[in-house]
C-alpha positions in Angstrom: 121.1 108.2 93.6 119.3 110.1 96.4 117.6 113.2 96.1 118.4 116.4 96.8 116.4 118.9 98.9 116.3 122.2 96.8 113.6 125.0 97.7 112.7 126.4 94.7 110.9 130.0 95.7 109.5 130.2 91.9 107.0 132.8 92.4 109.4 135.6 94.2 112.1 137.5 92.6 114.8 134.8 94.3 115.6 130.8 93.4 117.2 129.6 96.8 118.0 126.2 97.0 119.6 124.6 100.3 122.7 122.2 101.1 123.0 118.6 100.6 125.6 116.4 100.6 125.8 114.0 97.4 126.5 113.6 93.9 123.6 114.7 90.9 121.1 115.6 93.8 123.1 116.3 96.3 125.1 119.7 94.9 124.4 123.2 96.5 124.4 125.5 94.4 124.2 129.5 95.3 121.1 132.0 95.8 120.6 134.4 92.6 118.6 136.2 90.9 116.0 134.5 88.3 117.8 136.8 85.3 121.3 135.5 86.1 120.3 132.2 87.3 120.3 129.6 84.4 123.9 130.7 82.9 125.4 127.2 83.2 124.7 123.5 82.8 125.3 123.1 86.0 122.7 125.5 87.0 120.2 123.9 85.2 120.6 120.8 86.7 120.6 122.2 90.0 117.2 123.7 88.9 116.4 120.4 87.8 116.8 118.4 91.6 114.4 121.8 93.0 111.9 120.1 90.5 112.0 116.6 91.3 111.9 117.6 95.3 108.2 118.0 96.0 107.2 114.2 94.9 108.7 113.2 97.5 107.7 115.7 100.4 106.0 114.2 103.6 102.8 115.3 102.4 103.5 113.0 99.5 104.3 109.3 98.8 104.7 109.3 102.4 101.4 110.1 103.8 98.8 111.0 101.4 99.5 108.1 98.4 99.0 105.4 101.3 96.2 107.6 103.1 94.3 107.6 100.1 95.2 104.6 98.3 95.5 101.9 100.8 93.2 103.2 104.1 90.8 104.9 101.9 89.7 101.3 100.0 89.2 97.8 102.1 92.7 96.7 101.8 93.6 99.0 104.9 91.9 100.4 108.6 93.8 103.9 109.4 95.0 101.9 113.0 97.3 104.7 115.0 96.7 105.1 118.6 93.0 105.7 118.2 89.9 107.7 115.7 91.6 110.7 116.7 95.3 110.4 115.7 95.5 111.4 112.2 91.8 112.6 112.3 92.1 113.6 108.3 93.0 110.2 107.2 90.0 109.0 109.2 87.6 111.4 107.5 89.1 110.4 104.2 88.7 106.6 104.7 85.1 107.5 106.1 84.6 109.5 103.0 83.1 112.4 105.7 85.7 115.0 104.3 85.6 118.6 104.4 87.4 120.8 102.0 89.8 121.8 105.1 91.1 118.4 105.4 94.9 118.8 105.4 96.3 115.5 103.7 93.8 116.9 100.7 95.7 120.6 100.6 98.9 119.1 100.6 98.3 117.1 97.4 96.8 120.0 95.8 99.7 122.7 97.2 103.0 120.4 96.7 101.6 119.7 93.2 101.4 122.7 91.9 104.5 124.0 93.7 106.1 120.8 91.5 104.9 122.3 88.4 105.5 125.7 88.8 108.8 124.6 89.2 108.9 122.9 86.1 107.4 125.5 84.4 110.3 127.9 85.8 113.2 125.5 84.5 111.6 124.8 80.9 111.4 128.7 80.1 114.8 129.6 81.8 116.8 126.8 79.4 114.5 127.5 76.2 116.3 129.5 73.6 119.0 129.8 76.2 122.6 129.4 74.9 124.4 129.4 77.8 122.9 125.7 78.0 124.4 123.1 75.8 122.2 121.7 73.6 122.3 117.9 74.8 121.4 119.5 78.5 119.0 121.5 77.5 117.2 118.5 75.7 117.4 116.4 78.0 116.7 118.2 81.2 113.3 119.7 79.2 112.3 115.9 78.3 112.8 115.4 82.3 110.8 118.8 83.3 108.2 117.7 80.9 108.2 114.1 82.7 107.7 116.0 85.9 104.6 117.9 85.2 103.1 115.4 83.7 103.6 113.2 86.8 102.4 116.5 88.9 99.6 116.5 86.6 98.7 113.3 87.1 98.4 113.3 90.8 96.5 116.1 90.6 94.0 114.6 88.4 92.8 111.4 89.9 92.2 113.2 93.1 90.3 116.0 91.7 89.1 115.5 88.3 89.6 118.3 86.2 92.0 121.1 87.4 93.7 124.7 85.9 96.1 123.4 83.4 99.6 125.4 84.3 102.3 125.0 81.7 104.0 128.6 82.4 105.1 130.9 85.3 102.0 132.8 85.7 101.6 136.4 86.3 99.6 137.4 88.8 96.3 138.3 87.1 96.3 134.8 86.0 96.1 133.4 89.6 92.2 132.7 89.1 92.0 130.5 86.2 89.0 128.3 86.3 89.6 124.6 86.1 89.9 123.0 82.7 87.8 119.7 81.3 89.4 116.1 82.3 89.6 115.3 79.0 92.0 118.6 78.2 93.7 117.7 81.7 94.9 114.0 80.2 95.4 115.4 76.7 97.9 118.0 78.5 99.7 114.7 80.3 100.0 112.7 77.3 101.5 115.9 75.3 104.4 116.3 77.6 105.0 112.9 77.9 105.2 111.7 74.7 107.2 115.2 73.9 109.7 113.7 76.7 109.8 110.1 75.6 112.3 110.8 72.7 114.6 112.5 74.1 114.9 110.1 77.7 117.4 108.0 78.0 117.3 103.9 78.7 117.4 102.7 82.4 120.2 100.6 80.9 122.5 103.4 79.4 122.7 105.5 83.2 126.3 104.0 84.1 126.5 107.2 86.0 125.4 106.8 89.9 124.5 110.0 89.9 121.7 109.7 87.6 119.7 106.9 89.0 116.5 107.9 89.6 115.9 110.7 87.0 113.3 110.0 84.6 113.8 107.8 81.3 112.2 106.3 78.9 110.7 103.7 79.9 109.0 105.9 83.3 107.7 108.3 81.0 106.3 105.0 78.7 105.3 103.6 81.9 103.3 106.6 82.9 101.7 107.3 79.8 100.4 103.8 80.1 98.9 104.4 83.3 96.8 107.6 81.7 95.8 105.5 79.2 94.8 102.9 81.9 92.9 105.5 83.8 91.3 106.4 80.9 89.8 103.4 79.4 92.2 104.0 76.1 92.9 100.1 76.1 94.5 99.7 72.7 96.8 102.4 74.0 97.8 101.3 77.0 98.3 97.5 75.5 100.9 99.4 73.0 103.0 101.0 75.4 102.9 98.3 77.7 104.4 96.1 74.9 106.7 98.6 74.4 108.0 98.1 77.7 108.3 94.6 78.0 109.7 94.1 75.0 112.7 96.5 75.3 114.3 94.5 77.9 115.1 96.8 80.0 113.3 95.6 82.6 112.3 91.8 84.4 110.7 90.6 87.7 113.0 90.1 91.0 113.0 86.7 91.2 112.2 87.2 94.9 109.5 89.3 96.0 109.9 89.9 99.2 113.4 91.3 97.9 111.4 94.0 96.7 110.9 95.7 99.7 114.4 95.8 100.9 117.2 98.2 100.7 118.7 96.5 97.8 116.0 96.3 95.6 115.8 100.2 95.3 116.2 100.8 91.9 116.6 97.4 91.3 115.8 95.5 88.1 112.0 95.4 88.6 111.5 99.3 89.4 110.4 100.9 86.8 110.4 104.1 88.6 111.2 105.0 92.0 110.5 107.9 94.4 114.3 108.4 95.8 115.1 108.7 99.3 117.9 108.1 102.0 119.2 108.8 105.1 122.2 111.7 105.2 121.2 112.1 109.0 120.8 116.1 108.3 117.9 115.6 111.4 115.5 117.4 109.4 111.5 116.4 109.5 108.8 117.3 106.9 110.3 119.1 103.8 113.8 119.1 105.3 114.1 115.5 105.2 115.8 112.9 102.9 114.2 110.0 104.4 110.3 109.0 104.5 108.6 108.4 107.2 106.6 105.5 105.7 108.0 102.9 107.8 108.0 104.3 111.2 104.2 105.4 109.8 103.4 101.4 109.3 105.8 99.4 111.6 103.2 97.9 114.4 103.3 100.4 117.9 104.7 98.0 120.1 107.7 97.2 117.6 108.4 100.8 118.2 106.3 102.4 115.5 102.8 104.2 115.3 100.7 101.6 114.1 99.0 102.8 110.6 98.0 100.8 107.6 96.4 98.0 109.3 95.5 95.2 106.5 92.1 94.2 106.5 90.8 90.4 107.2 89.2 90.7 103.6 92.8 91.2 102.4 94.0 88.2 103.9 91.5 86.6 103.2 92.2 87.1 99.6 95.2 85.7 98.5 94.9 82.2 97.3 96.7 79.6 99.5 100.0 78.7 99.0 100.7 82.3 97.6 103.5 83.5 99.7 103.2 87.7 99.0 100.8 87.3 101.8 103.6 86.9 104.2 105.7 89.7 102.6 102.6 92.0 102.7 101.0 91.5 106.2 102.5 90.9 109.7 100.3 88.6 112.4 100.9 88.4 115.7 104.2 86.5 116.6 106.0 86.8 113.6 109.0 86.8 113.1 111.0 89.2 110.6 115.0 88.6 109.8 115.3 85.4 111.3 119.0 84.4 112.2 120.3 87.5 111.6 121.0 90.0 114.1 118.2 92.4 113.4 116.1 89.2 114.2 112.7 90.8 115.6 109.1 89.1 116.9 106.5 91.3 116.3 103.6 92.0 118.2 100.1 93.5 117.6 99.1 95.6 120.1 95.9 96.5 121.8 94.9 99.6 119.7 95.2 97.6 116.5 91.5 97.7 114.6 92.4 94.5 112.4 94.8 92.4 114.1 97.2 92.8 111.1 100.5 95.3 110.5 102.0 96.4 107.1 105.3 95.0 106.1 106.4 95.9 102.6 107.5 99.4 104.1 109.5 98.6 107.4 113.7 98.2 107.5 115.0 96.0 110.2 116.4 98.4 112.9 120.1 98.3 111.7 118.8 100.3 108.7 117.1 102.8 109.8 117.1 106.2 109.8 117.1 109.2 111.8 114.1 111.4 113.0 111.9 108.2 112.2 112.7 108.5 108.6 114.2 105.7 106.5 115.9 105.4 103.1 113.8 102.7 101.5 112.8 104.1 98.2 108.9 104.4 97.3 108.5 101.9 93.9 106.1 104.3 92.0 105.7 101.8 89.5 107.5 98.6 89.0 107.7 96.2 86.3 105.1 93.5 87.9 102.3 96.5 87.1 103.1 96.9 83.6 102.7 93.5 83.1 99.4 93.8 84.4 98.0 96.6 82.6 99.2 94.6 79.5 97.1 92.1 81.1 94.3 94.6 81.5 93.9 95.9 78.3 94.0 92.6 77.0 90.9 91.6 78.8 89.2 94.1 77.5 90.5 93.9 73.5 90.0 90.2 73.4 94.0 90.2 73.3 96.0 87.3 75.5 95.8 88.4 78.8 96.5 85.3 80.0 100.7 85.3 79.4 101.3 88.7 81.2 99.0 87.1 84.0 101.2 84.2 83.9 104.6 85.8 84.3 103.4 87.6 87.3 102.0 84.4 89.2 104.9 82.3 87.8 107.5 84.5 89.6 105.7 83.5 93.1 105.2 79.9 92.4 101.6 79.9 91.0 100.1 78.2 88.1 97.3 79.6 85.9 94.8 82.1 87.5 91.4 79.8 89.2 89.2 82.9 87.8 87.6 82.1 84.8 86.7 85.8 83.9 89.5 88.0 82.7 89.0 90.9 84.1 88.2 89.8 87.2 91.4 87.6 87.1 93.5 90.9 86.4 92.0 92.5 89.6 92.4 90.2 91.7 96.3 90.0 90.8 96.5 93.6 90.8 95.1 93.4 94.5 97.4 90.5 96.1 100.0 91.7 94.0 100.4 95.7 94.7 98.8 95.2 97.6 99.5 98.1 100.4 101.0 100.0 97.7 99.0 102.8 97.1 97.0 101.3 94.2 93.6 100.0 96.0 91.4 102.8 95.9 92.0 103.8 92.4 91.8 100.6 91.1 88.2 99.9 92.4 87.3 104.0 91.6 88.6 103.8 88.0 87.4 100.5 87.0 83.6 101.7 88.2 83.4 99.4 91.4 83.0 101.8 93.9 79.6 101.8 95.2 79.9 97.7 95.0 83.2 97.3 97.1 83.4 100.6 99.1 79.5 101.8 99.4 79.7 99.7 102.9 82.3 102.5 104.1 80.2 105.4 102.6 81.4 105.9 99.0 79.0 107.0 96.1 80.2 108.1 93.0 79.8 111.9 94.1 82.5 111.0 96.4 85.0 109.5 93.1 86.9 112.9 93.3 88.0 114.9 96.2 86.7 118.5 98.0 89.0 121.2 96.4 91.5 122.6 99.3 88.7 125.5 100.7 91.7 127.5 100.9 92.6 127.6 97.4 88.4 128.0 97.1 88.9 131.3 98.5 91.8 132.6 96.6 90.3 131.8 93.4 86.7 132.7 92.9 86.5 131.0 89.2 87.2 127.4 90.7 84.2 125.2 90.4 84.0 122.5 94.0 83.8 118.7 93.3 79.8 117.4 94.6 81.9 115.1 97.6 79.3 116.0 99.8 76.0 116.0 97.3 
């Protein structure tokens, strides 16, 4: 399954939603009016691909997750042509942001345009009998999914934000932000309100509806609150869940992972869809990401971002071969024998002498417009394994045979770190490495000042500057200390 692009106008008196071209995702459906709109299934479900649509923007996964996750922590220098190109990211990954930094206003904008239109779709199929009751349960398990994902991405950027879980009106445009603690309670309502009624990655025979949300994503991400959180005998239950329903394993290869056939393969958990339907749209009007023309080296035709670190090298043990499926040197050589066979090259510009590869296609696959179809794994299996590991560590639980499956699968025996939880993070680093995950997991596990004070982080700087825009539409919001 590929997503759809649907344009949701929730606030006005019109839903419009634009053409596609394939299956669940990919149906047009017409423009009407909010009273008469939800009078089918098939209108919910239409309503139901405007809501997925914003994760996947270009001011999503494809530019702010990596901005933030990988260039903003030591795993990553911004690269590009020079300081200047993609000046935001470098303020982020200099922590000298201002509260008009756009990569920042587009987290905080396409979220809450994902959750309004969640919000929209839960109260148009409520109590609405023109919507069979197994649609109507299921596609409120999914909206609920949805804000909670919306939710969270919202959360571990800012902290503590105005909890939305209706349309609004507009005298309630200026609510003040709400506590983190009623912010996570919020995500952990709707998702374990969804959970029930979500179906098994196993039981979607239906092409069509790979890719929408089931149990075990909604599991997975509850986990991850609970990581985030510090609730560890949490986490180490849903976790177990997981990996014990079978529904999921490890790719026996990893570097098939990253490839066209591993998207939605038996190790993704969840996965941010995309594809290539060569509409020649850019920005919102795409169906491709732009991640790999973002990180594919410039002299291999791409613009250079995402350069890994010498630290990062430098940290995978020897012998452990994700280190060639996660960073390019100078020379090598991708596809061999085959005849998208390619040297790459590092050019001049590059800070760090390194390129990203988990995020690149060889050429035959590619997209238009510099967008590709490679699906963004928002959480695969290999991570749940780890925050089993994780909590584990810190419960005096065995951490050790989650650890072990996950180095097993590459070849490597038992973990050289003798401390637990400094054995889980380093296998979180090597293994999720350039993958968005950095940053929080050296934020959230209170390690910031020791790994990233050399770049300018305190802990002032843990959450980001609220978009100054949305400062100055609502009086009542209260502006994260980034610059204190």
């Amino acid at each position: 399954m590929k997503r759809k692009i649907l344009n949701i106008l929730t606030v006005a008196a019109l839903m419009v939603f634009t053409q596609s071209c394939e299956n669940y995702l990919e149906t047009p459906a017409p423009s009407l009016s909010d009273a008469v709109f939800f009078s089918s299934d098939d209108a919910a479900l239409n309503a139901l691909a405007g809501a997925y649509d914003p994760m996947a923007w270009y001011g999503s996964m494809q530019l702010d997750d990596w901005a933030i996750g990988d260039v903003t922590s030591d795993d990553a220098e911004k690269g590009g042509e020079n300081d200047g190109d993609q000046a935001d990211i470098q303020a982020l990954a200099t922590f000298t942001a201002n509260a008009e930094n756009g990569v920042i206003l587009g987290r905080w904008q396409d979220r809450y345009i994902g959750i309004n239109r969640t919000n929209k779709l839960i109260e148009g199929i409520t109590g609405n009998e023109l919507i069979s009751d197994d649609v109507r349960t299921r596609v409120i398990a999914e909206a609920k999914f949805l804000r909670a994902f919306y939710m969270f991405e919202l959360v571990k950027v800012f902290g503590g934000v105005p909890i939305v879980t209706k349309v609004l009106s507009p005298s309630e445009y200026t609510a003040p932000r709400d506590s983190l603690d009623k912010c996570w309670a919020q995500i952990e309502t709707d998702l374990k309100e969804a959970i029930p009624d979500l179906p098994k990655k196993s039981t979607l025979v239906d092409a069509g509806e790979v890719g929408r949300a089931t149990w075990g994503a909604a599991k997975a991400l509850l986990t991850k609150a609970y990581i985030f959180q510090q609730k560890w005998p949490e986490a180490d239950k849903e976790a177990t869940d997981i990996i014990n329903s079978g529904e999921y394993k490890l790719d026996p290869d990893y570097g098939h992972i990253f490839t066209l056939d591993a998207d939605n393969g038996v190790e993704s958990v969840w996965d941010i869809q995309y594809g290539d339907f060569k509409i020649g749209g850019w920005d919102r009007d795409n169906e491709g990401t732009t991640v790999c023309i973002f990180t594919r080296g410039r002299d291999n035709g791409g613009w250079g971002f995402v350069c890994p670190t010498q630290d990062l090298y430098d940290s995978f043990e020897a012998g452990d071969p994700r280190r060639e499926f996660t960073i390019i040197k100078d020379g090598d050589v991708l596809w061999e024998g085959t005849d998208d066979e390619e040297e790459f090259y590092i050019d001049a510009q590059n800070p760090t002498g390194y390129n990203s590869r988990k995020h690149i296609l060889p050429v035959s696959q590619q997209g238009m417009m510099s967008e590709d179809p490679l699906n963004w794994h928002y959480i695969r299996y290999a991570e749940v394994l780890l925050w089993q590991a994780e909590a584990r560590a810190h419960t005096g639980g065995d951490w050790q045979a989650p650890l072990k499956a996950v180095r097993s699968r590459v070849g490597l025996g038992d973990t050289p770190i003798a401390d637990p939880l400094e054995a889980v993070y380093h296998e979180r680093r090597v293994e999720l490495a350039l993958e968005a995950h950095r940053y929080w997991d050296v934020v959230r596990t209170g390690r910031g000042e020791q790994i990233l004070g050399k770049f300018g982080y305190t802990e002032n700087k843990k959450y980001f500057l609220i978009p100054q825009i949305e400062m100055n539409l609502n009086p009542n919001l209260e502006q994260n200390p980034y610059n204190q």
